[in-house]
BAVOKOL-369109 format. One record per residue: x, y, z of N, C-alpha, C in turn. Coordinates in steps of 0.05 Angstrom, whole numbers, plus 5000, padded with zeros to 4 digits. Example, Ala and Ser with C-alpha at 12.3 -4.5 7.8 and 13.67 -1.06 7.14 Angstrom:
2
526448865156524649105156526449345156/525749555142527349795143525850015157/
! end
This chain:
224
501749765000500050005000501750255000/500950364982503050704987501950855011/503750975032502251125052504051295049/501051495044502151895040503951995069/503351725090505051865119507651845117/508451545098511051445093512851455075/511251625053512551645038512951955030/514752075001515252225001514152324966/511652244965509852294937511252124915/513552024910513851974883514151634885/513551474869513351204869516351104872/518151184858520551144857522451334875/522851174900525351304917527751454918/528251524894530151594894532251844903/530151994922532652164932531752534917/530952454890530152734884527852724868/526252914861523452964852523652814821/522552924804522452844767522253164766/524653174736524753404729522853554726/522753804744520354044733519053984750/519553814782517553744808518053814824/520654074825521254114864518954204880/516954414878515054474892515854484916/517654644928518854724954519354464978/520354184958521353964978522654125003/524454314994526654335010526354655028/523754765023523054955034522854985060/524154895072523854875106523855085129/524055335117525555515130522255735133/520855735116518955915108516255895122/514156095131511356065147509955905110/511355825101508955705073510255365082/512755275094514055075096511354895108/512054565095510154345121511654125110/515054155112516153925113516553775135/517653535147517953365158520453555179/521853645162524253755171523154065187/522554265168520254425178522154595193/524754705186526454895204525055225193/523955175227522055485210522355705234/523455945228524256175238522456425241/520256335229518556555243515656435254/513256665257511556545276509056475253/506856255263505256245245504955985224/507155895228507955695213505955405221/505355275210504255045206506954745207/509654935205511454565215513254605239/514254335250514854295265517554395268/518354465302520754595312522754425322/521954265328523454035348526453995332/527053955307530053915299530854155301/529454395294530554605288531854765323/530154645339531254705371533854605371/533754345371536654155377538154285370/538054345341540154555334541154715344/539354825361539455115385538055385372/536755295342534755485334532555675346/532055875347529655945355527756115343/525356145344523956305327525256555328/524856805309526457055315529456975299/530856765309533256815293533556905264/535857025259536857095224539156815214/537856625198539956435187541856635170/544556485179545756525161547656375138/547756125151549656005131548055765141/547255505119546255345128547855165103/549454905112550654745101551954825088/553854955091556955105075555555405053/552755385059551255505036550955885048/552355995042551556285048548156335049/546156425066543456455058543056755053/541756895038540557045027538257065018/536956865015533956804992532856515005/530556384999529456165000531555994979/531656104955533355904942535955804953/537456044964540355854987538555664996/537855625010536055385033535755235017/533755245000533555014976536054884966/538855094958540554944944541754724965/541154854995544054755009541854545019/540054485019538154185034537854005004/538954104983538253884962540653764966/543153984975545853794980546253594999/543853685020544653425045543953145047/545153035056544752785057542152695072/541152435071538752235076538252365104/540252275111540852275142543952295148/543852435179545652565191545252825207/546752965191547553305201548553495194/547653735187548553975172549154235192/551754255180552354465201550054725189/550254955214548455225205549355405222/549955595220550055805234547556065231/547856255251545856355259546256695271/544656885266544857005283541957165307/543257205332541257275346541657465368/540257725364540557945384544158115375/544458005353547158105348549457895347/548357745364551057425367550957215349/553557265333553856995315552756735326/551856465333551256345337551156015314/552155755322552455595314551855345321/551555135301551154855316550354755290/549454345299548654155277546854085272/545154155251542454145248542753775245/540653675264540153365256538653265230/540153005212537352995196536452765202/533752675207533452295211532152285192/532551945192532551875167528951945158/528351995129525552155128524852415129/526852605124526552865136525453015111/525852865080524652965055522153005059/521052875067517752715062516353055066/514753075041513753295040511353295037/508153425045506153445032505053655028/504453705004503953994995501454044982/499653834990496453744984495254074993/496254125015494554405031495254665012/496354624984496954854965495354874948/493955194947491955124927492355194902/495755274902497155264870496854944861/496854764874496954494867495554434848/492554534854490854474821491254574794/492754794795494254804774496354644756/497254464765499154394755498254104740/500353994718499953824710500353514714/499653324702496553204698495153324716/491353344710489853364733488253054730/488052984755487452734760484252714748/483752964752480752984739477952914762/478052854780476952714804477652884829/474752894845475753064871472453034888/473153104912470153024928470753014951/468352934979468952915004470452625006/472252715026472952405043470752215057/471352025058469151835070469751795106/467951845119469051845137469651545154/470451475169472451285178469851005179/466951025187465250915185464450775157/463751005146463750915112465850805110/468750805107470350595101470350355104/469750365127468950025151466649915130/464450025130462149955114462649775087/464849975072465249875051467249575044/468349575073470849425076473349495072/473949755086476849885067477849965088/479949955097481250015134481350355127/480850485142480350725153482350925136/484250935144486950975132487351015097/484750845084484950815061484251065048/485251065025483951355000480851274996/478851374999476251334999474351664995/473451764970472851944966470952054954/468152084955466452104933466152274917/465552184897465652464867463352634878/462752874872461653074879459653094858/457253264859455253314833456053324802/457953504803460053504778461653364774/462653284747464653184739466553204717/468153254725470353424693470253294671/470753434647468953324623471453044625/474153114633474852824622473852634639/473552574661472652364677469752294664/468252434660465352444651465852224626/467052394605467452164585469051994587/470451814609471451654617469551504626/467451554634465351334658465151444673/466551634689466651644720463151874728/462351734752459451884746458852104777/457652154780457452334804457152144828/456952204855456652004885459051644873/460251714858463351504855464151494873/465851274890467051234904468951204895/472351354900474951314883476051204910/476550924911479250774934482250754923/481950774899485250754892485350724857/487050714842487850704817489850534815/490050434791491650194779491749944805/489249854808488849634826491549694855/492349944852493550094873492450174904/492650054923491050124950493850374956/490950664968493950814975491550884995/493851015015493151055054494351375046/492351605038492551795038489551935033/488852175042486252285027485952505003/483952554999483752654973484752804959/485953014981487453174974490753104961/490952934976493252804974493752604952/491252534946490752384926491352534895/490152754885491252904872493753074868/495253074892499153144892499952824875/499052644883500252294877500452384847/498052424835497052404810499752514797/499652864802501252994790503852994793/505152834805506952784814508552544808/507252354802508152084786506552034764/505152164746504952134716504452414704/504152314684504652544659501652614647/501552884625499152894614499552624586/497052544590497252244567496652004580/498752024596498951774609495251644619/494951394617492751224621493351104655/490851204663490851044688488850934689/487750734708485150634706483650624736/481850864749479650894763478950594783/480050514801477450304817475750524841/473950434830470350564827469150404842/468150574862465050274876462950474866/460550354855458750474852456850294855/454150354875452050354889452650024895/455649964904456549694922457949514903/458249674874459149524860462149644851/464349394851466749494838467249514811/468449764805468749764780471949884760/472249854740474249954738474750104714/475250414710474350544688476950644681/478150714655480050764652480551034638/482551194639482251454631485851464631/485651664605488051904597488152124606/489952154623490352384642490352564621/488152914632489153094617490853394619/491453604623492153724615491153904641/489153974647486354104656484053984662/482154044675479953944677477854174660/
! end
C-alpha cells in the first residue's frame, strides 16, 4: 500500500523529485514550509520545531549560513538541503540579538517527506487527476470494507468533462487507481497523481458504485 505518511509522493525512491517537480521539497525555512524537517524561523507556521531546537534554533533568529551555503533568499535553503544527505547533520549557523551563533542541524532518516496537498497552487499543475470530492468518513470505510486509513472519496455533483467521458459518474466512490491501495486522502490523492504521471498517460479508476466494483479507465489530461 503506498502511505502518503510514509512516503515522500513519488513511486520511485530515489532521493530527488522528476524533472520540473521541486514544489518547495526543501522549503523548510518559510511560514508556507510543512516539511517533515520544517526548520522554521518565524511565527505562524504550520511545521514542526523540534530539529530546528536541537540545533539551538529559535523563532526570531536570522539564518545565516546553512550547510556551507551562504543564505540570502529561500533559494540558498533550497540549494544547500538538496545537497544534504538522507540522514545525519548539517552544520548552520545563525544570528541572534547581534550574536553569531552555531551548531548541527540533525537529519533522521525521512526528513524529505513532503506534503503539499494544503496548496491551492496544486490544482494548477499538471496532469489533473480529473476527480475530487468529500472524504469518506472512517465509518463509511468500515462499511465498505476498506481500513480507515484508506483513499476513499466520493465524486461530487460535477464531473470534469474528462472523467465524465471516461465513465466516471457523480456520488463515485474513488479507493485507489491501477488496482493500487493508497493510505492517503483526497487531497493527497491529487499531489500522487501529479506527481508520478504525465499528461497522456492512462490510468485506470477503481470505482464502487452503488456496492459495485468497478474499473474505468482514463487518459490523464492537461486540465479539467
Amino acid at each position: 500500500m503506498f502511505d502518503a505518511s510514509a512516503s515522500d509522493w513519488r513511486r520511485g525512491d530515489t532521493g530527488s523529485w522528476r524533472a520540473g517537480r521541486r514544489l518547495g521539497r526543501a522549503g523548510a525555512f518559510g511560514h508556507e514550509s510543512r516539511t517533515q524537517l520544517a526548520l522554521v524561523l518565524c511565527r505562524g507556521s504550520g511545521g514542526r520545531l523540534a530539529q530546528s531546537q536541537q540545533a539551538g534554533l529559535q523563532i526570531g533568529d536570522r539564518l545565516r549560513e546553512l550547510n556551507g551555503v551562504s543564505v540570502a533568499s529561500f533559494g540558498d535553503i533550497q540549494y544547500a538541503l538538496n545537497r544534504a544527505p538522507a540522514a545525519g547533520q548539517i552544520a548552520v549557523s545563525w544570528q541572534r540579538a547581534g550574536r553569531e551563533l552555531s551548531g548541527q542541524l540533525p537529519l533522521t532518516p525521512g526528513w524529505r517527506k513532503t506534503d503539499i496537498s494544503w496548496r491551492a497552487s496544486m490544482w494548477g499543475l499538471e496532469p489533473s487527476a480529473s476527480v475530487y470530492g468529500a472524504d469518506l468518513k472512517p465509518q463509511e470505510k468500515q462499511s465498505l470494507g476498506l481500513p480507515t486509513n484508506h483513499l476513499a472519496f466520493r465524486q461530487g455533483d460535477y464531473v470534469p468533462p474528462a472523467a465524465k467521458a471516461a465513465g466516471v459518474r457523480a456520488k463515485d466512490i474513488t479507493p485507489g487507481i491501477d488496482g493500487r491501495p493508497l493510505s492517503m486522502n483526497m487531497l493527497q490523492f491529487n499531489v500522487y497523481v501529479r506527481l508520478n504521471y504525465e499528461v497522456g498517460d492512462r490510468i485506470t479508476f477503481d470505482l464502487i458504485r452503488n456496492g459495485q466494483r468497478l474499473k474505468v479507465p482514463m487518459v490523464l489530461p492537461a486540465h479539467d
